[in-house]
C-alpha positions in Angstrom: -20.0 29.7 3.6 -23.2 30.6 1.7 -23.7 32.1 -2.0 -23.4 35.5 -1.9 -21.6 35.8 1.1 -18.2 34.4 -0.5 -15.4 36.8 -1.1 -12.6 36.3 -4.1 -12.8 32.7 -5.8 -13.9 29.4 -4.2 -11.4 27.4 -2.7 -10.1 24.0 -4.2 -8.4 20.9 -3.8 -6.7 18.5 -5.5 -6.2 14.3 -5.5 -3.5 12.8 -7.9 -2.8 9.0 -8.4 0.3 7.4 -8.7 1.2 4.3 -9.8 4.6 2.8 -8.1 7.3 1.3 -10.0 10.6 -0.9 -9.5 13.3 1.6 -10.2 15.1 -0.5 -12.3 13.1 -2.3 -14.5 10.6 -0.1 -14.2 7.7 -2.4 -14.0 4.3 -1.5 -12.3 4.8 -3.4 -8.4 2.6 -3.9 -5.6 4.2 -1.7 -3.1 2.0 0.8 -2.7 1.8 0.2 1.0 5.8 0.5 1.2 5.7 4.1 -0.5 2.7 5.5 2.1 4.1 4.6 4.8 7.5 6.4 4.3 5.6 9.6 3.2 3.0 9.7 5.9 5.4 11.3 8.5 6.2 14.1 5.5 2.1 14.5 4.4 -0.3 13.1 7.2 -3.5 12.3 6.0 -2.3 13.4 2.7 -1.1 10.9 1.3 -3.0 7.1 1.0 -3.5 3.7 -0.8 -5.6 2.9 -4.0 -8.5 -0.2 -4.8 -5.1 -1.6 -5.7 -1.7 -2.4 -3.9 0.1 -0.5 -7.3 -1.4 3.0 -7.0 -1.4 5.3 -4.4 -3.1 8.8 -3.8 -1.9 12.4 -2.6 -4.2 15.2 -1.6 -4.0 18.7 -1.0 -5.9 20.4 1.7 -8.3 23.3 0.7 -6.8 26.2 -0.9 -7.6 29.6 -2.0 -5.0 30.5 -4.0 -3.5 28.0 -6.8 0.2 29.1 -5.9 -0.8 27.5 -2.6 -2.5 24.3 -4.2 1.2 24.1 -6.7 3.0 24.1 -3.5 1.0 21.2 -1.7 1.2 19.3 -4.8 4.6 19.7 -5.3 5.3 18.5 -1.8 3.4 15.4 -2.2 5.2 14.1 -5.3 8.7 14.8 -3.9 7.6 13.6 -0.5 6.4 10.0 -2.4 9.5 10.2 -5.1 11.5 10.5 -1.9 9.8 7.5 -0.1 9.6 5.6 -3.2 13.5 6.0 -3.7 14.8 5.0 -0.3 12.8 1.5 -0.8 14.5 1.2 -4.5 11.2 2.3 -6.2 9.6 5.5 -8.3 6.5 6.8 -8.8 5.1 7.7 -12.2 2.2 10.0 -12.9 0.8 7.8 -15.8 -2.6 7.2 -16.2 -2.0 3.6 -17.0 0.9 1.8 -16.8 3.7 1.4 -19.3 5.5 -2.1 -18.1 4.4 -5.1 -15.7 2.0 -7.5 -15.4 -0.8 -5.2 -14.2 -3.9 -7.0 -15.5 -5.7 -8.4 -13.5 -4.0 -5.9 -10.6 -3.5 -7.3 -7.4 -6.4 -5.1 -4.9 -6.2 -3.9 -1.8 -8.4 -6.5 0.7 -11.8 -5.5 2.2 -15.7 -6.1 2.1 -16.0 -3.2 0.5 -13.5 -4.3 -2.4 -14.8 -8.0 -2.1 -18.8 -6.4 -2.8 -16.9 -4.6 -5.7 -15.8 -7.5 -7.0 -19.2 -9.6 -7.0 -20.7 -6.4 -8.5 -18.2 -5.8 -11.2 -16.6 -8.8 -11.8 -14.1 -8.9 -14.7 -14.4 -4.9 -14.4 -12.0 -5.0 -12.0 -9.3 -6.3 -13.8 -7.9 -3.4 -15.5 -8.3 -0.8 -13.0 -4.5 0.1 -12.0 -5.2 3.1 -13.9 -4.6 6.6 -12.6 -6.5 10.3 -12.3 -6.8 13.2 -11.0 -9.6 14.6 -9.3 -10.0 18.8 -8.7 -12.8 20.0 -6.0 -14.2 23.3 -6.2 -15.7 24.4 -2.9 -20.2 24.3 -3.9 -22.2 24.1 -0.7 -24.9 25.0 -2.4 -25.9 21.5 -3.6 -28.4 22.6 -6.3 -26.5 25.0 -7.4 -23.8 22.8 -8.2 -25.7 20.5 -10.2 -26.9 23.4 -12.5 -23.5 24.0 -12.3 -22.9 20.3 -13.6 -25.2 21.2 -16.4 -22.7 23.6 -17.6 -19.4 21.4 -17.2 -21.0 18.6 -19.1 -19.9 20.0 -22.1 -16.1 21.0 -21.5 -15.3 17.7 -20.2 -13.8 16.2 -23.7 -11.8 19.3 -23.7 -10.5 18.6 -20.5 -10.0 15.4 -21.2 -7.9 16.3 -24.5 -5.9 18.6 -22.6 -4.7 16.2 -19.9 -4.4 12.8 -22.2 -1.8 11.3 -20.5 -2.0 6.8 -21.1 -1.0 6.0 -24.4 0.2 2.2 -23.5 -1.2 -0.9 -21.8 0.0 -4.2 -21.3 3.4 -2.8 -22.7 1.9 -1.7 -26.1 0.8 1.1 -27.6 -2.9 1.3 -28.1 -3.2 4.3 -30.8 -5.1 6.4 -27.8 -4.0 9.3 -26.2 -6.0 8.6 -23.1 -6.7 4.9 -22.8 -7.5 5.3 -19.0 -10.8 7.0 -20.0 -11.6 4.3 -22.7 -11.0 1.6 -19.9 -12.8 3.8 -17.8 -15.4 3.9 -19.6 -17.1 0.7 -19.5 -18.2 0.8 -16.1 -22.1 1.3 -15.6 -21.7 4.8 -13.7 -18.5 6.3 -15.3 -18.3 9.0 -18.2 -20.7 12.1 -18.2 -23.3 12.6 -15.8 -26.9 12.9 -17.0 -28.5 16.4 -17.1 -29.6 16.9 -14.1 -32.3 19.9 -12.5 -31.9 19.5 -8.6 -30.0 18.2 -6.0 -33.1 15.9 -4.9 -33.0 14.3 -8.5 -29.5 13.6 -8.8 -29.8 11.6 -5.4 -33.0 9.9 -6.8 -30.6 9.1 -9.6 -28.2 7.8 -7.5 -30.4 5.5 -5.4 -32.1 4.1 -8.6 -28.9 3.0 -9.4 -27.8 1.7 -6.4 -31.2 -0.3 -6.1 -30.5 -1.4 -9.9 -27.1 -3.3 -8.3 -25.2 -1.0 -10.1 -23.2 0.4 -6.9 -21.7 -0.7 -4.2 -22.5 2.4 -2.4 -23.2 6.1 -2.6 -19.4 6.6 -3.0 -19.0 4.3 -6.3 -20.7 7.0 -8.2 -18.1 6.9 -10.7 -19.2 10.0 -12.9 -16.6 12.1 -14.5 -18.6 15.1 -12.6 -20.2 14.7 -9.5 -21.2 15.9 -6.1 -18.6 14.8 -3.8 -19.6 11.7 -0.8 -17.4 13.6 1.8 -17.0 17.2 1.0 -18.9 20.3 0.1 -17.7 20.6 -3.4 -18.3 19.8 -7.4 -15.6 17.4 -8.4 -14.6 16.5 -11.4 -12.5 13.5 -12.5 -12.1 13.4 -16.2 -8.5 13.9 -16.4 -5.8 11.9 -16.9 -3.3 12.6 -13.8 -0.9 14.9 -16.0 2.9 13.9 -16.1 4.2 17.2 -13.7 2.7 19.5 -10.6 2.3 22.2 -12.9 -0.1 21.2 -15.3 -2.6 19.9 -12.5 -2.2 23.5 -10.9 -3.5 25.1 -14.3 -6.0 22.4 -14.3 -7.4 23.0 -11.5 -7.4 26.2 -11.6 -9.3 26.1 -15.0 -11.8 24.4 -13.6 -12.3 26.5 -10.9 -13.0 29.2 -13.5 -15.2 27.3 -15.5 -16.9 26.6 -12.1 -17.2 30.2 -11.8 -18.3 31.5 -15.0 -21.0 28.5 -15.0 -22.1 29.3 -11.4 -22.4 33.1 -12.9 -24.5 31.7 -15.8 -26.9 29.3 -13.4 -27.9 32.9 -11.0 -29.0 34.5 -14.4 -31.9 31.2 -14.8 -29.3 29.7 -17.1 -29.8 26.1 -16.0 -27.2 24.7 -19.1 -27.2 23.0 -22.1 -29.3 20.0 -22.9 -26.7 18.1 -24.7 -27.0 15.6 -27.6 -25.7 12.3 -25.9 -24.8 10.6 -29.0 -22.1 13.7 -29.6 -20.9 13.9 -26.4 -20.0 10.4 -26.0 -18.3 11.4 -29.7 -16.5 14.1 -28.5 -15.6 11.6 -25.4 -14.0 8.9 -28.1 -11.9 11.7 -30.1 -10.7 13.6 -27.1 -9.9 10.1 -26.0 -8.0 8.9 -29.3 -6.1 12.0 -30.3 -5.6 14.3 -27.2 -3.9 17.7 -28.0 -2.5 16.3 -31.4 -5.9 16.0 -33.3 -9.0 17.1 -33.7 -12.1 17.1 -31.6 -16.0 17.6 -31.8 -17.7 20.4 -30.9 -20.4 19.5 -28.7 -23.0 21.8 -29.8 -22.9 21.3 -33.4 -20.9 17.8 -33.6 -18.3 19.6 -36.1 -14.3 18.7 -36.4 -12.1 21.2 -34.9 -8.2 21.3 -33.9 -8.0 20.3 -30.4 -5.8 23.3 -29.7 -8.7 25.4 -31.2 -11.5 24.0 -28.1 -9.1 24.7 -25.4 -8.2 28.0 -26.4 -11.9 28.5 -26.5 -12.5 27.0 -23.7 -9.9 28.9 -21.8 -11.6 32.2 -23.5 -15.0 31.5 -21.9 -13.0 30.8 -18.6 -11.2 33.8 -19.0 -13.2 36.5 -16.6 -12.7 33.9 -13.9 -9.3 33.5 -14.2 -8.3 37.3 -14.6 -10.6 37.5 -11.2 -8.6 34.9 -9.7 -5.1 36.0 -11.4 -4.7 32.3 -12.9 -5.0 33.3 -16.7 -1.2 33.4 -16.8 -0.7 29.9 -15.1 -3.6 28.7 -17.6 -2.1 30.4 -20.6 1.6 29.4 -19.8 0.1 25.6 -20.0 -2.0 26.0 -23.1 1.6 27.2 -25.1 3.5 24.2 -23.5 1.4 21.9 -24.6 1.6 23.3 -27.9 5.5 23.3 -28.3 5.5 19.4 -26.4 2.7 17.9 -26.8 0.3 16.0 -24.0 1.2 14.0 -21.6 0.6 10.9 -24.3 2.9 12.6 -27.2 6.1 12.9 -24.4 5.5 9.7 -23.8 5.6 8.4 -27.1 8.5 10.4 -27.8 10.8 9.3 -25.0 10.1 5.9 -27.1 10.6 7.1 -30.4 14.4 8.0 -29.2 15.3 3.9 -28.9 12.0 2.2 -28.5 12.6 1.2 -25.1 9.6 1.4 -22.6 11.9 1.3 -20.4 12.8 4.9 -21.0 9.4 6.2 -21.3 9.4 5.5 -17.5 12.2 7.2 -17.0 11.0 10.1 -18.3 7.5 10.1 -16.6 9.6 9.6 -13.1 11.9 12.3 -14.0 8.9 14.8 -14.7 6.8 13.2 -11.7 8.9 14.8 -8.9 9.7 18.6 -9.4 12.7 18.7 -11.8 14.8 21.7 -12.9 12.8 22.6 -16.6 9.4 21.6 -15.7 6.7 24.5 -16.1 6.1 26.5 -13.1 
């Protein structure tokens, strides 16, 4: 499929993390293995482990439409819940965990995850921490970083809008989203640079992986990139959100925003050179307050409501979305959020109720798996 030639919207796909849990004490447990195996005869290839024996992955294939994409995600949760439940075990979409002793995380074994280790040492002992990842179908490889250009900037939004990892080590840390914080002391993580061609960014990539800072070309870590295996743009700022639903709108926002950027890039519109020092800003307060604060406007480094950039955000989106007939999915989300919070404040209220953490997992589990009440 070429530029130009594509009819209707790209197609897009989807990769959550999970991290598995013992259902009745609700600590994080390293049964990953236990959970994949009984969901693999449900979801195929669609389902697999994690760099570590707590988390595991589901995918969806390529879609076209999100209502297909919803449908394939929720499969995959009820197909783990299920798997996870006849072993005496849940799942939780949480992008870190709430209970267990899961630092340093037991890993998965390998050369690959042994080189890792040697490269990234201590690094690796707080990553049982959990994502999700949304592809949007760019062949066009120079395109897509132009495209990149674009995205640079709506990544603390995104991030805000999906902040779901208040607690770690059975604490809470003050942070919406400490996954990204965490996250964000690895050499290739956060933002990608600005970048003006596909043969740059994989000059980029190979400088850092002669600098010893990868282990290979798939340890590019960036919260945008060019996927290793796939024609696409994918980006991986998010927190996995708590239900199906808010991953379908999204990833269908991001689509749009793929759309509208790809739009700008065939008018010579290569994107905005970014100041750094506010972007990793705008990183930090999307990161500390999620939906319930404030966060920094990227171009001019001023304070607005969080709920203010995503509306924005969802307004420069908007012609894509009409296109695509996602603005109500994206909409619905937006006015959720504002009546419950992010995935962070419904965590911290299931624990205001009687400051167990034990019932924080219980909600997360309960929401994880389609459940009668969760947004469609």
């Amino acid at each position: 499929m070429t530029t130009g030639q594509q009819l209707g919207p790209p197609p897009l796909g989807v990769e959550e993390e999970f991290l598995v849990v013992d259902a009745d004490r609700g600590e994080v447990v390293p049964r990953a293995a236990t959970v994949v195996d009984g969901a693999r005869p449900t979801l195929g290839a669609r389902v697999g482990g994690e760099i570590t024996t707590l988390q595991i992955e589901t995918r969806t294939d390529p879609c076209q439409s999100v209502d297909d994409l919803a449908a394939q995600l929720v499969e995959g949760r009820a197909a783990i819940q299920a798997a996870a439940r006849s072993a005496g075990l849940r799942v939780i979409a949480s992008g870190s965990p709430v209970l267990g002793q899961a630092v340093p995380p037991p890993l998965t074994q390998g050369p690959r995850q042994d080189r890792g280790t040697a490269t990234f040492r201590g690094l690796h002992d707080e990553l049982a921490i959990c994502a999700v990842h949304v592809h949007v179908e760019q062949p066009d490889r120079d395109r897509a970083v132009l495209i990149g250009n674009h995205l640079r900037a709506h990544l603390p939004a995104l991030l805000a809008l999906t902040a779901n990892s208040p607690y770690w080590a059975e604490r809470d840390t003050g942070y919406a989203s400490w996954r990204s914080v965490t996250w964000g002391r690895w050499p290739v993580a956060g933002p990608p640079p600005y970048l003006t061609s596909a043969r740059q960014y994989d000059d980029h990539v190979d400088m850092l992986l002669d600098a010893g800072a990868l282990v290979d070309h798939g340890t590019i870590f960036w919260d945008l990139r060019l996927s290793t295996h796939h024609p696409t743009l994918e980006v991986r700022v998010a927190d996995v959100p708590v239900t199906a639903a808010e991953s379908a709108a999204l990833a269908a926002l991001v689509r749009a925003l793929v759309v509208v950027a790809g739009e700008a890039v065939d008018r010579g519109d290569e994107g905005p050179r970014l100041v750094p020092e506010l972007l990793r800003l705008a990183y930090w307060r999307a990161a500390r307050d999620g939906m319930g604060g404030h966060g920094v406007d990227v171009a001019t480094g001023r304070l607005l409501p969080a709920a203010a950039l995503a509306e924005r955000l969802v307004e420069r989106a908007r012609p894509a979305l009409d296109a695509a007939g996602d603005r109500e999915r994206v909409q619905r989300w937006l006015t959720w959020l504002a009546a419950d919070g992010d995935g962070a404040t419904r965590q911290r209220a299931a624990h205001a109720v009687r400051g167990r953490l034990t019932d924080v997992v219980d909600e997360i589990a309960s929401r994880t798996a389609p459940e009668e009440g969760t947004p469609a």
